[in-house]
C-alpha positions as a Markdown table, in Angstrom:
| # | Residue | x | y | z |
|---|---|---|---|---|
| 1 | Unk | 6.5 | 52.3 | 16.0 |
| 2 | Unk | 5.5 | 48.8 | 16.5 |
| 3 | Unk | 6.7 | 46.1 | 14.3 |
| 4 | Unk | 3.4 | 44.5 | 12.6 |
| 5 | Unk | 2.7 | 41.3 | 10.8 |
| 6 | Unk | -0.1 | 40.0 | 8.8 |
| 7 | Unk | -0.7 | 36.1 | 8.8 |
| 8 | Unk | -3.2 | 35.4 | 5.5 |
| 9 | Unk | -5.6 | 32.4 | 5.1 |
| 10 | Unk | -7.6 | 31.2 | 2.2 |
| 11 | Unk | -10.0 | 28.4 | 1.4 |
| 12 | Unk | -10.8 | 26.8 | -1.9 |
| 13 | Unk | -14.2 | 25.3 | -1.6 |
| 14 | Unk | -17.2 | 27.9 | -3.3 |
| 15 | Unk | -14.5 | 30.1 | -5.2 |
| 16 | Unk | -13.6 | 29.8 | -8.8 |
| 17 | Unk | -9.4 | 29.6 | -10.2 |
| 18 | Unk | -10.1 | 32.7 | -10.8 |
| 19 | Unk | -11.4 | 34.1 | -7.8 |
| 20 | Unk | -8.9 | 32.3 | -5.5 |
| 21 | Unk | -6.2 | 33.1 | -7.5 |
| 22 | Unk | -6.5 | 36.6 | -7.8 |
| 23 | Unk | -7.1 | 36.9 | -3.8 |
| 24 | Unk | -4.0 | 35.4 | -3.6 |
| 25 | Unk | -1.8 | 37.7 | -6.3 |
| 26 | Unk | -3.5 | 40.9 | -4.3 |
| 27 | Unk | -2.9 | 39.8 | -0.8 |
| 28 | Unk | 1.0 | 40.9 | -1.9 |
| 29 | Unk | 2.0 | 37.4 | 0.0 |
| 30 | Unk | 4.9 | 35.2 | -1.3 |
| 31 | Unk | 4.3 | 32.1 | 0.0 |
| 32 | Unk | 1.4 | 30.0 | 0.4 |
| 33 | Unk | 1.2 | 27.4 | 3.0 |
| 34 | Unk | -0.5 | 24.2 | 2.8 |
| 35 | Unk | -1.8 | 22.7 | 5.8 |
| 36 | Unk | -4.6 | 20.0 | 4.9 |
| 37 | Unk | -4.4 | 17.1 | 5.9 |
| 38 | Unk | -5.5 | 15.6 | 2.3 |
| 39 | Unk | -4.0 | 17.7 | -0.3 |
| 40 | Unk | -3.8 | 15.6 | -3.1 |
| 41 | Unk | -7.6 | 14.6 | -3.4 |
| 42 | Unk | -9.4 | 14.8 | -6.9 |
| 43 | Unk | -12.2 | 16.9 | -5.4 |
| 44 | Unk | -9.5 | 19.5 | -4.1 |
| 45 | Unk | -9.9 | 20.3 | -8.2 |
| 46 | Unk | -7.2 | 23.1 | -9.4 |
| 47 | Unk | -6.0 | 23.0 | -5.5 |
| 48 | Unk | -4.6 | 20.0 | -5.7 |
| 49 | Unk | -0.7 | 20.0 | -4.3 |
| 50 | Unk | 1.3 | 19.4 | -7.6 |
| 51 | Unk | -1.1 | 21.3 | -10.2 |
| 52 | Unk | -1.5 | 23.7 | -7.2 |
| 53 | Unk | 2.4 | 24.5 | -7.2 |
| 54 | Unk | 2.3 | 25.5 | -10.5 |
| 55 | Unk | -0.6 | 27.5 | -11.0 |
| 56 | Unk | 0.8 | 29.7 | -7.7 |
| 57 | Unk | 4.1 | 30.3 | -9.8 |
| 58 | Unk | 2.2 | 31.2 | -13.3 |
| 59 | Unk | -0.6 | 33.0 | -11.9 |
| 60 | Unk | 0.3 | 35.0 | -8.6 |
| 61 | Unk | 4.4 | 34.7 | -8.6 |
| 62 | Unk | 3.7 | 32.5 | -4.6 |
| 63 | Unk | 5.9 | 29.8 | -3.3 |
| 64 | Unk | 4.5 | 27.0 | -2.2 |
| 65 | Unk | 4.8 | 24.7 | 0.9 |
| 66 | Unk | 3.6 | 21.7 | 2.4 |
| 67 | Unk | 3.1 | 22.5 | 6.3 |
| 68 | Unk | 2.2 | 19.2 | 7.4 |
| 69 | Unk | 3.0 | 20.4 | 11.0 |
| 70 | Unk | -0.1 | 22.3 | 10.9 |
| 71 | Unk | -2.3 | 19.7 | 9.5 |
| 72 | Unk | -4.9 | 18.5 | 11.9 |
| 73 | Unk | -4.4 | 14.4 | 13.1 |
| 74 | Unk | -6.5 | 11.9 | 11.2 |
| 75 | Unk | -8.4 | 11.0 | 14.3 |
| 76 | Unk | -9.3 | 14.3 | 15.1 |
| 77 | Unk | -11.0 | 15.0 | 11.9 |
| 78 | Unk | -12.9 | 11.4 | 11.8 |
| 79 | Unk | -14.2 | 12.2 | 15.5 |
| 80 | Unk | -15.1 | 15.7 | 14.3 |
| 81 | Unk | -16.6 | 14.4 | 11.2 |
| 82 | Unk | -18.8 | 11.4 | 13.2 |
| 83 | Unk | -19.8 | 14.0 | 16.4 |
| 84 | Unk | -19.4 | 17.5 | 14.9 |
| 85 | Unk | -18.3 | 18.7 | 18.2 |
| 86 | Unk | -16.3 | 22.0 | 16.9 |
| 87 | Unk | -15.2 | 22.9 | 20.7 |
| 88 | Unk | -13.5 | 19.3 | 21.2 |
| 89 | Unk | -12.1 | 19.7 | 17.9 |
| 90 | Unk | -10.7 | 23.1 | 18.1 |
| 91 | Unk | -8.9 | 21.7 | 21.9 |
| 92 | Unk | -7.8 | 18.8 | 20.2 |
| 93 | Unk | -6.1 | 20.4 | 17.2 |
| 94 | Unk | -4.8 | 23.3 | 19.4 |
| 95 | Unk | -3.1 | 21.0 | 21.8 |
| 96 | Unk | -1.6 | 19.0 | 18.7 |
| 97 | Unk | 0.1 | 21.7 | 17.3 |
| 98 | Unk | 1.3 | 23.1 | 20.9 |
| 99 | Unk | 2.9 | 19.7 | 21.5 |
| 100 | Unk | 4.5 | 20.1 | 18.2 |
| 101 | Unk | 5.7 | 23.3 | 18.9 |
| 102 | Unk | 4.3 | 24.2 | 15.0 |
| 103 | Unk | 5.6 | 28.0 | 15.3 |
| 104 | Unk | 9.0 | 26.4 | 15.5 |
| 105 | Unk | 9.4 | 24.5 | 12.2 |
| 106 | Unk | 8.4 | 27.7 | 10.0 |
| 107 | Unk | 10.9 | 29.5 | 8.8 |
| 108 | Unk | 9.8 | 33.3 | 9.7 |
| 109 | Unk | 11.1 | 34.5 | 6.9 |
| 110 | Unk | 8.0 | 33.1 | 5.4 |
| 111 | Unk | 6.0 | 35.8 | 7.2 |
| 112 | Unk | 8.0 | 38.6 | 6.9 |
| 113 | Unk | 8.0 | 37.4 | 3.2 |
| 114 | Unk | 4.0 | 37.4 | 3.2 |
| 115 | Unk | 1.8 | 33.6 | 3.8 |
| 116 | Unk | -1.2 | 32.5 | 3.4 |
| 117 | Unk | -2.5 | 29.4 | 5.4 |
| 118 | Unk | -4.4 | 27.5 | 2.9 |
| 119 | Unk | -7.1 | 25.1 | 3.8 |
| 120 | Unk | -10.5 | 24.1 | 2.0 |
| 121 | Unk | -13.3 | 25.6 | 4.0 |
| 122 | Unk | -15.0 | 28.2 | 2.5 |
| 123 | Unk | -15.1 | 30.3 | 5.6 |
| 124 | Unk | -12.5 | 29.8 | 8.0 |
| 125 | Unk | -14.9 | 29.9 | 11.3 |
| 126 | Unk | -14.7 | 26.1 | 11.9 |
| 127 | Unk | -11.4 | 25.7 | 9.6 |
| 128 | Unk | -8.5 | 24.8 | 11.5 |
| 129 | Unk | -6.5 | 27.5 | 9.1 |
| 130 | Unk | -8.3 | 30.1 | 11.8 |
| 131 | Unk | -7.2 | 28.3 | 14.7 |
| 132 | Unk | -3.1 | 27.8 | 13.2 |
| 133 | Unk | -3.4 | 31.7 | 12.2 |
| 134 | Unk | -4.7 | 32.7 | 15.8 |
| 135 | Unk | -1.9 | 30.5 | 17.6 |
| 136 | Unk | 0.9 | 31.4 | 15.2 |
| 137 | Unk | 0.0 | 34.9 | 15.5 |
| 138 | Unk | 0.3 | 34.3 | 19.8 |
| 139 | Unk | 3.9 | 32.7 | 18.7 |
| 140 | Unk | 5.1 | 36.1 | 17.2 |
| 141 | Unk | 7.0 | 38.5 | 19.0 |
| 142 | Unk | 5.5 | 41.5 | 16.7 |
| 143 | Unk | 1.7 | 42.7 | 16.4 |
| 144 | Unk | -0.2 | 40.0 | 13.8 |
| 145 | Unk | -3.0 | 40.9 | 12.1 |
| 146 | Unk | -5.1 | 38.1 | 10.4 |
| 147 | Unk | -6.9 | 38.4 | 7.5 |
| 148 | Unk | -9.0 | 36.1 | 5.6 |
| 149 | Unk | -8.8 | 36.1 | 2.3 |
């Protein structure tokens, strides 16, 4: 029997407290995972990092983190932002985290435990949580299964 992991990922924009925070307390995860770049941003709303932290412990019993290390570079989202060029984005951000060796400074206990990559994208097609789920899941020495949440 093979070994099998599921990586999570969630986005904030479009989704009520409610809504987001009961994906999360079903998904069965115990940690969530921030990777924005800008997590402490007024329109982030109830997602913002410190009121964020607490509501995960109230509402769905999570952890959270701050995974910088998966956080796309400042100049890759302005150039992103000023050409909308997804293709030289996604290259960009996948080559940042390679160099970084991202998979490295997670503890994988965090996995095995349950996370969810958190981003604010409503759909994670041209969210960078996609692209750090897809390469950590390449990273693993089990079967990943990805689901968005």
């Amino acid at each position: 029997m093979t070994a099998e992991l599921t990586i999570y990922t969630i986005g904030f924009t479009k989704k009520s407290a409610e809504a987001f925070f009961e994906s999360l307390r079903k998904s069965g995860a115990k940690h969530l995972l921030d990777i924005r770049f800008n997590n402490r941003s007024q329109l982030a709303g109830f997602a913002k990092k410190n009121d964020l932290n607490y509501f995960l412990r109230r509402i769905a019993n999570m952890e959270y983190h701050e995974v910088r290390i998966l956080a796309p570079e400042e100049s890759v989202l302005k150039r992103y932002r000023k050409t909308g060029d997804w293709a030289a984005y996604e290259r960009d951000y996948l080559e940042a985290i390679e160099l970084r060796h991202a998979e490295d400074h997670i503890p994988s206990l965090l996995f095995e435990e349950g996370a969810v990559l958190l981003c604010s994208e409503a759909e994670p097609t041209y969210c960078h949580r996609r692209l750090a789920a897809e390469y950590l899941a390449r990273t693993k020495p089990v079967d990943v299964k990805i689901v968005h949440l």
